[in-house]
DRENPA-3360 file (N, C-alpha, C; in nm, 2 decimals, always signed):
BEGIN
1 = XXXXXXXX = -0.03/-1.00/-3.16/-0.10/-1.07/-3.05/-0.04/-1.01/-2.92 ~ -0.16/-0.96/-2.83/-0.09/-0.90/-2.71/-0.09/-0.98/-2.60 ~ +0.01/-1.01/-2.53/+0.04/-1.10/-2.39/-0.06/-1.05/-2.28 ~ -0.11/-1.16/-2.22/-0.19/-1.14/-2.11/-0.18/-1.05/-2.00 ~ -0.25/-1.00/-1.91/-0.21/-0.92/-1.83/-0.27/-0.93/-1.69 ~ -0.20/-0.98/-1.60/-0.21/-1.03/-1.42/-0.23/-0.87/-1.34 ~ -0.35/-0.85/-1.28/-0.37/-0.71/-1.24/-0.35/-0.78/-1.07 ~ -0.22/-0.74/-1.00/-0.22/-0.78/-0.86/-0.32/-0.65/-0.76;
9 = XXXXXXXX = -0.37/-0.73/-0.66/-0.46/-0.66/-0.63/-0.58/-0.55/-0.61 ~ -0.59/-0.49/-0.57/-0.72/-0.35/-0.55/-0.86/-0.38/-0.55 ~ -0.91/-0.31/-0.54/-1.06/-0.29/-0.54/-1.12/-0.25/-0.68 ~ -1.23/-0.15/-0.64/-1.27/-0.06/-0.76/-1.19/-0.07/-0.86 ~ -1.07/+0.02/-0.84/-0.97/+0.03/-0.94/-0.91/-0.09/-1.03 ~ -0.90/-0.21/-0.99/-0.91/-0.33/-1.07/-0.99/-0.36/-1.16 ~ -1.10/-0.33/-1.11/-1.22/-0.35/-1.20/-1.23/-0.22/-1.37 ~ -1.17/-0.13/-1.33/-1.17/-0.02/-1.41/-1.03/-0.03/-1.54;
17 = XXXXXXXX = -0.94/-0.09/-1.48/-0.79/-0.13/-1.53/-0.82/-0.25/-1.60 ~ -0.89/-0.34/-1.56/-0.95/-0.45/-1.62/-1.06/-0.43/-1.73 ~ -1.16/-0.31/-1.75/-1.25/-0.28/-1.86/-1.17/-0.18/-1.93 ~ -1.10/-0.12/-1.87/-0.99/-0.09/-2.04/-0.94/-0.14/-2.12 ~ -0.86/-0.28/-2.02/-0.77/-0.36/-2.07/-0.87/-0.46/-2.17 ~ -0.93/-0.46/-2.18/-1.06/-0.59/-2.21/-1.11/-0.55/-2.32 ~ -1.14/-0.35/-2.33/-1.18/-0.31/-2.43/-1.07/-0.31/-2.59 ~ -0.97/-0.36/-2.56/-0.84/-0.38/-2.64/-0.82/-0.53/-2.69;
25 = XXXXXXXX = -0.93/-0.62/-2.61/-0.97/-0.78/-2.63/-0.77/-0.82/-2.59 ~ -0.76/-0.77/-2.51/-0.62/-0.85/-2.39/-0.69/-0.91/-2.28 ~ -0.65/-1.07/-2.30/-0.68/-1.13/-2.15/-0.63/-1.09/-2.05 ~ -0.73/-1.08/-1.92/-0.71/-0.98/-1.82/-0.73/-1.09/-1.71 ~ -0.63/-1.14/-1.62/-0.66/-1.25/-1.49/-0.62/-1.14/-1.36 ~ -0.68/-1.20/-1.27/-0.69/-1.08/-1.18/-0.64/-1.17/-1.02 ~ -0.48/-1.12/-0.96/-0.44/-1.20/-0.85/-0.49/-1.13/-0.73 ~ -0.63/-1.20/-0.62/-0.65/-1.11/-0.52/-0.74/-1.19/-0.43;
33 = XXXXXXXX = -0.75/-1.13/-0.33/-0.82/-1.23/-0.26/-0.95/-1.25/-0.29 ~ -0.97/-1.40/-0.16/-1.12/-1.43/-0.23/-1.21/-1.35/-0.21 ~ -1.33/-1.37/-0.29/-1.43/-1.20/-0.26/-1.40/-1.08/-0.31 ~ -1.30/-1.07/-0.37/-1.28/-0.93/-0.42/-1.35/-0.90/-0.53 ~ -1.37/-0.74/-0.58/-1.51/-0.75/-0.64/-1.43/-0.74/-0.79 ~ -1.33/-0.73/-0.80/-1.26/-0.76/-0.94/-1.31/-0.93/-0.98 ~ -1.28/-1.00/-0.89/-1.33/-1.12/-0.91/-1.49/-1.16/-1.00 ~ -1.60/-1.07/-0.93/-1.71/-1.09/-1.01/-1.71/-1.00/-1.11;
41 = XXXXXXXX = -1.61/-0.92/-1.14/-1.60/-0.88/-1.33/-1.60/-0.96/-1.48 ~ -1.69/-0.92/-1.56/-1.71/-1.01/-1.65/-1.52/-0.94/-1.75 ~ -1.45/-0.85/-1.68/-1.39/-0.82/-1.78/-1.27/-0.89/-1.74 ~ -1.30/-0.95/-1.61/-1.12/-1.04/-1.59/-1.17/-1.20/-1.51 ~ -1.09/-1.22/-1.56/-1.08/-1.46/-1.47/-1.04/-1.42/-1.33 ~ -1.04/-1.47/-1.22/-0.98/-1.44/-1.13/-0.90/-1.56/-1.11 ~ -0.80/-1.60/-1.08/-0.68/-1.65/-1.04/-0.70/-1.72/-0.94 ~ -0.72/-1.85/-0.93/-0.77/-1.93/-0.75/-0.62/-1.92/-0.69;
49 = XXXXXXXX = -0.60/-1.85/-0.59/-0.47/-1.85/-0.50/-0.47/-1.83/-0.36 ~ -0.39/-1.88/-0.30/-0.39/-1.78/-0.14/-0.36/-1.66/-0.14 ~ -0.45/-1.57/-0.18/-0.35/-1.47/-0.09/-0.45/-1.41/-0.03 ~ -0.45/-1.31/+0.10/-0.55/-1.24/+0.16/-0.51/-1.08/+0.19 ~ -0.46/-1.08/+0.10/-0.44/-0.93/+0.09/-0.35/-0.80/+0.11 ~ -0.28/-0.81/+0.24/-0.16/-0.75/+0.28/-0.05/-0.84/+0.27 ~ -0.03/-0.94/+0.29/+0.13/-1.00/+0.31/+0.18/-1.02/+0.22 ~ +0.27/-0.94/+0.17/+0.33/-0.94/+0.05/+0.43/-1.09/+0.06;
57 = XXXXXXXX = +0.46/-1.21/+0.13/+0.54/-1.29/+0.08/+0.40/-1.38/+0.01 ~ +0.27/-1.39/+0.06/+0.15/-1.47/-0.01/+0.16/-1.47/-0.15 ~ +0.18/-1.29/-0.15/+0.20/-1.27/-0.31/+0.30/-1.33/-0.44 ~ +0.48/-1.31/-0.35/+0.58/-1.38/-0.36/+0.60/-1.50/-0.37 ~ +0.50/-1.60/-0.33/+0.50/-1.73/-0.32/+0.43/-1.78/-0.40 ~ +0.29/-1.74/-0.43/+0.23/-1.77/-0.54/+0.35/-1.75/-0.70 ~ +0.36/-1.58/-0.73/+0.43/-1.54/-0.83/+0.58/-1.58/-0.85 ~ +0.62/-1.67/-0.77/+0.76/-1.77/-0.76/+0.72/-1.88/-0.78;
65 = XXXXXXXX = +0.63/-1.92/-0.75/+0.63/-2.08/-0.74/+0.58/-2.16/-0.92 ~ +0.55/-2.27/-0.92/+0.47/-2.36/-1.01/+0.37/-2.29/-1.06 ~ +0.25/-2.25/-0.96/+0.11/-2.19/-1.00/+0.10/-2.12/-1.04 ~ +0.20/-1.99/-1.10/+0.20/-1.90/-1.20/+0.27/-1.97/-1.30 ~ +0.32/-2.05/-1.32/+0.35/-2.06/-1.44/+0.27/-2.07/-1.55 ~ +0.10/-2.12/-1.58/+0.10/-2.11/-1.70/+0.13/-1.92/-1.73 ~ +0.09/-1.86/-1.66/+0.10/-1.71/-1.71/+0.23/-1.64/-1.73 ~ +0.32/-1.72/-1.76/+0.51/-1.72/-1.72/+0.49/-1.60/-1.87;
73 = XXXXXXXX = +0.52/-1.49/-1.88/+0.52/-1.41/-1.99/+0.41/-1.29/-2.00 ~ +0.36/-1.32/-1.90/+0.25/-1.21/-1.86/+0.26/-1.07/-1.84 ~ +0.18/-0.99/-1.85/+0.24/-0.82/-1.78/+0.17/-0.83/-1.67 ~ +0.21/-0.79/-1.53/+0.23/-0.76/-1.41/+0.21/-0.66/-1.42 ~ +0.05/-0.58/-1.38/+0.01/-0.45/-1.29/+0.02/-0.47/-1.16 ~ +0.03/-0.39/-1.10/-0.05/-0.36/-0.97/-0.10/-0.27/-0.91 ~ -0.25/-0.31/-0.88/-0.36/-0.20/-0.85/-0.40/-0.15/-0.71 ~ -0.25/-0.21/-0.60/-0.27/-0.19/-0.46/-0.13/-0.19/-0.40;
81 = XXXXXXXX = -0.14/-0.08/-0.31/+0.00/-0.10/-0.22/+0.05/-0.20/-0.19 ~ +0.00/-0.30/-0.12/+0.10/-0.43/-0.09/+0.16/-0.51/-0.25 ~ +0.09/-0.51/-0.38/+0.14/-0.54/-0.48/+0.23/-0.46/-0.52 ~ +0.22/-0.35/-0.51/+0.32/-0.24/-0.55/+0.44/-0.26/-0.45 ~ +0.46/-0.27/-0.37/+0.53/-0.31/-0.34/+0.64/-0.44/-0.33 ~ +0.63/-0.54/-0.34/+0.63/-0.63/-0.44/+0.68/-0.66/-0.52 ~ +0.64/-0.58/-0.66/+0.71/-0.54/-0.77/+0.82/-0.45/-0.77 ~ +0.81/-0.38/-0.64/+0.90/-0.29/-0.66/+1.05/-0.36/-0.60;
89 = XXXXXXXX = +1.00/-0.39/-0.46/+1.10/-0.49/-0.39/+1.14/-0.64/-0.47 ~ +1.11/-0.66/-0.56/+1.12/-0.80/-0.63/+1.13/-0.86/-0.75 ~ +1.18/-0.68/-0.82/+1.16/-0.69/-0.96/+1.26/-0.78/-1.01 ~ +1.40/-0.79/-0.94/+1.49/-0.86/-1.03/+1.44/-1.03/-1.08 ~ +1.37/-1.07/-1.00/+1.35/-1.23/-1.00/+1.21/-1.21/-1.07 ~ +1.13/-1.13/-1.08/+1.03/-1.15/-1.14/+1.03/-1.07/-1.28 ~ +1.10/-1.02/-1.31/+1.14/-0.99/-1.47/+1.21/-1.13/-1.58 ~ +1.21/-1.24/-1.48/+1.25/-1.32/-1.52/+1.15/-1.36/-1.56;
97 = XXXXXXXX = +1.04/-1.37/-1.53/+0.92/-1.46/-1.51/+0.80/-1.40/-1.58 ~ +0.82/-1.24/-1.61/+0.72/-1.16/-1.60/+0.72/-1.04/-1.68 ~ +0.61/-0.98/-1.75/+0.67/-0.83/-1.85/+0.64/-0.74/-1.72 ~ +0.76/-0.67/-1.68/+0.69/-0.54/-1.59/+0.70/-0.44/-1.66 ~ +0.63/-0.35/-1.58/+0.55/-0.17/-1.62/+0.73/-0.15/-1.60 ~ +0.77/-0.02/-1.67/+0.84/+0.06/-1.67/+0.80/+0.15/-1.60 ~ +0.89/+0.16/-1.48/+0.87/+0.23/-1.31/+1.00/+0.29/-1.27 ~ +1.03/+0.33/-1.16/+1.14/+0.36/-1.09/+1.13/+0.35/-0.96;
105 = XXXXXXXX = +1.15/+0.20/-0.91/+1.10/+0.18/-0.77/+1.15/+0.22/-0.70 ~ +1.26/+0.34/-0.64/+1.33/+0.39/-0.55/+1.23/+0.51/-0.53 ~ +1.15/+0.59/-0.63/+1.06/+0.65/-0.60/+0.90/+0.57/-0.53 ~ +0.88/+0.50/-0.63/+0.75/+0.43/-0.57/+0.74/+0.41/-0.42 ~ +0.88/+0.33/-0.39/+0.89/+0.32/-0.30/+0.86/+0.41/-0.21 ~ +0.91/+0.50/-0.19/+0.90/+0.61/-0.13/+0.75/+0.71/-0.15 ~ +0.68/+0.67/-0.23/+0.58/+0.70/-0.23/+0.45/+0.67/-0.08 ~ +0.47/+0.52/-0.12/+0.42/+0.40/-0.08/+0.42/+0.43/+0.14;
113 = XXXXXXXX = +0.60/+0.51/+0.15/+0.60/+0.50/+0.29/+0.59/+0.64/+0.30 ~ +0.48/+0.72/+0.41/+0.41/+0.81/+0.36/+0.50/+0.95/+0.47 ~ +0.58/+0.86/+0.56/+0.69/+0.94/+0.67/+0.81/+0.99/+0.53 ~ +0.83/+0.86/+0.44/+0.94/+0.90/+0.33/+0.87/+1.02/+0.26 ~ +0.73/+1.02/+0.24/+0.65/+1.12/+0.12/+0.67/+1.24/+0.17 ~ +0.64/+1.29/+0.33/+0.67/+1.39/+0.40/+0.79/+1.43/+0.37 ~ +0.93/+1.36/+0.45/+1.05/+1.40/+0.39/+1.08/+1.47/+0.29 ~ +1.06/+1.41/+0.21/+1.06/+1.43/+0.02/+1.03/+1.58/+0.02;
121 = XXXXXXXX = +0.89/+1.60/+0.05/+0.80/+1.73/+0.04/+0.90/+1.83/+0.08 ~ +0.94/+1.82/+0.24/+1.04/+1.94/+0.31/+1.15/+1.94/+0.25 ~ +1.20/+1.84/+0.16/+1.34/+1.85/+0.10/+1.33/+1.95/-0.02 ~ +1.19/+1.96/-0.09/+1.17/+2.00/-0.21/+1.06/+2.12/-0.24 ~ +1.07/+2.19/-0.09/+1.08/+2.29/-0.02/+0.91/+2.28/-0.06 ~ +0.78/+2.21/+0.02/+0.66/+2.22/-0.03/+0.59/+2.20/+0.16 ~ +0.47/+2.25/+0.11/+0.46/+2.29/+0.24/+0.38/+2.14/+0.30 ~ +0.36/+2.13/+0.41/+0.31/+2.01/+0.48/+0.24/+2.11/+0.58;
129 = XXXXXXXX = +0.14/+2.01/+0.68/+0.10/+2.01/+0.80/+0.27/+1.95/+0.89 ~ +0.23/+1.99/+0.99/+0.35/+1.92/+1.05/+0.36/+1.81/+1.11 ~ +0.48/+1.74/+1.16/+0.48/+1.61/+1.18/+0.58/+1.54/+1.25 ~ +0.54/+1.42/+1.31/+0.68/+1.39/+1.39/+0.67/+1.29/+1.38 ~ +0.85/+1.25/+1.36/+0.84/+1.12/+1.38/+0.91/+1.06/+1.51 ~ +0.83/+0.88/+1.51/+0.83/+0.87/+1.64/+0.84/+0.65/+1.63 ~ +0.97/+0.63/+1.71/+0.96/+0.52/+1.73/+0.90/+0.44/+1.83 ~ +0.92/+0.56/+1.96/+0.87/+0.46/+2.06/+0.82/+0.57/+2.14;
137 = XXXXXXXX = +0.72/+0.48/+2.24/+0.68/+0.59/+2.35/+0.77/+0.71/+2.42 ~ +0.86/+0.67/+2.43/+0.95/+0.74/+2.48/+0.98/+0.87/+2.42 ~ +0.98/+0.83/+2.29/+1.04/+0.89/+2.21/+1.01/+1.07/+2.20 ~ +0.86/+0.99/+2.19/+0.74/+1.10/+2.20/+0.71/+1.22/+2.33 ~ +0.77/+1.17/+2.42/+0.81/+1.22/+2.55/+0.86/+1.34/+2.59 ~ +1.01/+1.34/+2.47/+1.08/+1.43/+2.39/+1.07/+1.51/+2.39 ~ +0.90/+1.51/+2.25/+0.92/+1.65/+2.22/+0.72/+1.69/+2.28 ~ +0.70/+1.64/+2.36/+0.56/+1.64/+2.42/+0.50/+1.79/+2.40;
145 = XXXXXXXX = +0.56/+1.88/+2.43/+0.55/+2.00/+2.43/+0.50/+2.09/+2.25 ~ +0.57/+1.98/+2.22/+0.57/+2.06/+2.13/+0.44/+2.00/+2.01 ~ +0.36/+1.89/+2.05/+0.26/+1.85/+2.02/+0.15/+1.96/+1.97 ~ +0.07/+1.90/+1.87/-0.07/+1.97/+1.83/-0.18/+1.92/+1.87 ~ -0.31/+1.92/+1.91/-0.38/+1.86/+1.89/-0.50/+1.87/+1.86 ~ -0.60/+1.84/+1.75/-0.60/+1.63/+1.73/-0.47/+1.64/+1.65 ~ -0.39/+1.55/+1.70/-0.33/+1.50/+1.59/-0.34/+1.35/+1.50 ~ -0.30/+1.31/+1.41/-0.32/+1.14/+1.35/-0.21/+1.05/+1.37;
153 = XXXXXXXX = -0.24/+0.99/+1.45/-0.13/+0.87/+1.40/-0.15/+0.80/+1.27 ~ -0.02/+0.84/+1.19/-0.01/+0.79/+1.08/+0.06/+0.69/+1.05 ~ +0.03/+0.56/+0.94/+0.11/+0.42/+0.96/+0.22/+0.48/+0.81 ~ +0.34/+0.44/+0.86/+0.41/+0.51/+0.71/+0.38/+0.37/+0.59 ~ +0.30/+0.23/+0.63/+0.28/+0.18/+0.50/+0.08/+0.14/+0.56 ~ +0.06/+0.23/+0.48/-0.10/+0.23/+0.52/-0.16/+0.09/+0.49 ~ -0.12/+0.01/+0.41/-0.17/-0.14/+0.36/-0.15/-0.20/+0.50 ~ -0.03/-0.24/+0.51/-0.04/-0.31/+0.69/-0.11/-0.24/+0.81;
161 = XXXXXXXX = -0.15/-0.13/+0.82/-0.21/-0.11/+0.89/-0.35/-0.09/+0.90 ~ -0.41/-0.09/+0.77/-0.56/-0.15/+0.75/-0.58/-0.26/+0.79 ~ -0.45/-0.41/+0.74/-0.45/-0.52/+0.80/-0.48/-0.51/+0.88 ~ -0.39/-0.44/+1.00/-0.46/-0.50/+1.12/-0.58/-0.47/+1.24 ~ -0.59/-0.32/+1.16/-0.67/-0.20/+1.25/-0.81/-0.17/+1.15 ~ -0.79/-0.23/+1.01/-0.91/-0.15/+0.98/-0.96/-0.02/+0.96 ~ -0.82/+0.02/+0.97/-0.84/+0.17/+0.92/-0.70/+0.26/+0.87 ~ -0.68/+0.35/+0.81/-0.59/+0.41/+0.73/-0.51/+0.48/+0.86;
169 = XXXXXXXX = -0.58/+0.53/+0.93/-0.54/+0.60/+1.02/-0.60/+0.61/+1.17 ~ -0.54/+0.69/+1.29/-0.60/+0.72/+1.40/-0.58/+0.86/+1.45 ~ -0.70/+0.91/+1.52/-0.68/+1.04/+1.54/-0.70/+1.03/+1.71 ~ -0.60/+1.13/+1.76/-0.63/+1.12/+1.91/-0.68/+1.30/+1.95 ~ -0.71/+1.35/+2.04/-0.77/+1.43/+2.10/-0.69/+1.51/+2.16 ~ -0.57/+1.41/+2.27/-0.47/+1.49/+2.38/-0.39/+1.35/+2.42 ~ -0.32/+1.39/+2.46/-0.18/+1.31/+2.53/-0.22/+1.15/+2.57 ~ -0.31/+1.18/+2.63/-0.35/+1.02/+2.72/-0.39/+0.95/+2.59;
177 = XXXXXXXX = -0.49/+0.98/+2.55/-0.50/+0.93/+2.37/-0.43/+0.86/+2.28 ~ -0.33/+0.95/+2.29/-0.18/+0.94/+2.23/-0.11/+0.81/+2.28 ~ -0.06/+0.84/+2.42/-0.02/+0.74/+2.47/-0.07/+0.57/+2.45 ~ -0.18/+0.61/+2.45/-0.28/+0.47/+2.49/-0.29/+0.39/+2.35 ~ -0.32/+0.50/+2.25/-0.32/+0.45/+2.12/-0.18/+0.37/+2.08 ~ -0.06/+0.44/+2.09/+0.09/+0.43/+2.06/+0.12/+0.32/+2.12 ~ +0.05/+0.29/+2.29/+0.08/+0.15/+2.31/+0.04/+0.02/+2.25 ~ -0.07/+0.06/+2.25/-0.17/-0.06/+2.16/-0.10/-0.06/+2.03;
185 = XXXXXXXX = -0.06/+0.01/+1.92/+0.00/-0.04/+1.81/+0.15/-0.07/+1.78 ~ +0.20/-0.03/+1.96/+0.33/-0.08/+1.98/+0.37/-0.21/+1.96 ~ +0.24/-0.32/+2.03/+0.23/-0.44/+2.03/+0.25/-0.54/+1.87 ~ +0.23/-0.44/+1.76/+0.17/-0.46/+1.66/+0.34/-0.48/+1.53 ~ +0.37/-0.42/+1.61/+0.55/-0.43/+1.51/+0.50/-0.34/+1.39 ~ +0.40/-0.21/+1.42/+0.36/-0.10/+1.29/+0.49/-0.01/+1.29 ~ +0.52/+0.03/+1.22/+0.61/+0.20/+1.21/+0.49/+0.31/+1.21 ~ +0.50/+0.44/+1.25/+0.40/+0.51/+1.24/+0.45/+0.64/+1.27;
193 = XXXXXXXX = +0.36/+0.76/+1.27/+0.43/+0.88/+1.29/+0.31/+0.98/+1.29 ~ +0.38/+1.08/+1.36/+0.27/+1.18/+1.39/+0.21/+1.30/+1.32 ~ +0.10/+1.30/+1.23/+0.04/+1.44/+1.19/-0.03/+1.54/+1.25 ~ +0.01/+1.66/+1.24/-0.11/+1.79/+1.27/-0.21/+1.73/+1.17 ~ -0.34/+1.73/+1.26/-0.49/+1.71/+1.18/-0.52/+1.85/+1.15 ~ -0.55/+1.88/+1.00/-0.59/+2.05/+0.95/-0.71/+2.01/+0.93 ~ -0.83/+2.05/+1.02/-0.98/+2.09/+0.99/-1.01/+2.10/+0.84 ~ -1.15/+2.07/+0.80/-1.17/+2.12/+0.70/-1.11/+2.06/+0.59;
201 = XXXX = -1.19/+2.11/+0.47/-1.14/+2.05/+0.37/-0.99/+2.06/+0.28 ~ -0.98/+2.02/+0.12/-0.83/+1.99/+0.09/-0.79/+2.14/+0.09 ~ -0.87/+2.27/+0.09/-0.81/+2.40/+0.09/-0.75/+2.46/+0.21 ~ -0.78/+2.35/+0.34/-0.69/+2.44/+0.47/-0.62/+2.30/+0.47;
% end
């Protein structure tokens, strides 16, 4: 008899993880917000909870509390950054509670923050577009000169910053751009950092 299995968040990809899982006749409950289109899958229950999607303590509070328990013995996927995250940040207390995937969150992690993914790359001698990082306006000031442009403002945890912007990313034009964008998400308590934008598709 195989233990049930809680797919934390995603889209598409939930739905796909869920008709595998289903084809194996494993109950498949699915933790995500409301409206998600895993939810109208005939291959998984959806889970009535608060959560709305990025805040990973929503998630923590549910999978801590009372209202997970009947699923106390469950396997724990997750099909979206802010869940992945999550698991990865919180595996000790939820191994208690929970069967997890065999992972190595110090990498995940690092996956997940896309300034750490860059790093990694130059450490492991692979090539990138180039990139800066940058805390504050000021910062940027720096190395002004030495700018490309378009370049993207990139959020190093792309889930929070869909939260609040609705989009993965921003691309500016020239300086004023820059600036104006950097203040506006200054307000925002984002981390973010700067990419050369390469034209064209994945071969340039």
């Amino acid at each position: 008899h195989l233990p049930p299995v809680m797919i934390l968040g995603g889209d598409v990809n939930a739905v796909s993880v869920a008709r595998s899982l289903a084809a194996w006749r494993i109950p498949v409950f699915a933790v995500n917000k409301p409206g998600a289109v895993v939810g109208g899958s005939r291959f998984a229950r959806q889970i009535p909870c608060r959560i709305t999607g990025a805040r990973e303590e929503e998630w923590v509070d549910f999978l801590a509390g009372s209202a997970s328990d009947p699923w106390r013995g469950a396997v724990l996927l997750a099909a979206s950054d802010a869940a992945l995250q999550v698991l990865a940040l919180q595996r000790d207390f939820l191994a208690a509670k929970f069967r997890l995937d065999a992972s190595y969150p110090r990498a995940q992690l690092c996956m997940l923050n896309k300034l750490c993914t860059y790093n990694a790359a130059v450490a492991a001698g692979v090539a990138t577009p180039r990139f800066w990082s940058c805390s504050s306006l000021s910062q940027v000031q720096d190395f002004r000169e030495q700018l490309v442009f378009p370049l993207i403002i990139k959020p190093q945890l792309s889930h929070l910053f869909v939260a609040k912007f609705g989009e993965k990313f921003l691309v500016v034009n020239n300086y004023d751009q820059l600036t104006a964008s950097l203040q506006l998400i200054d307000g925002e308590e984002l981390e973010v950092f700067l990419v050369e934008l390469l034209p064209g598709g994945d071969s340039c």
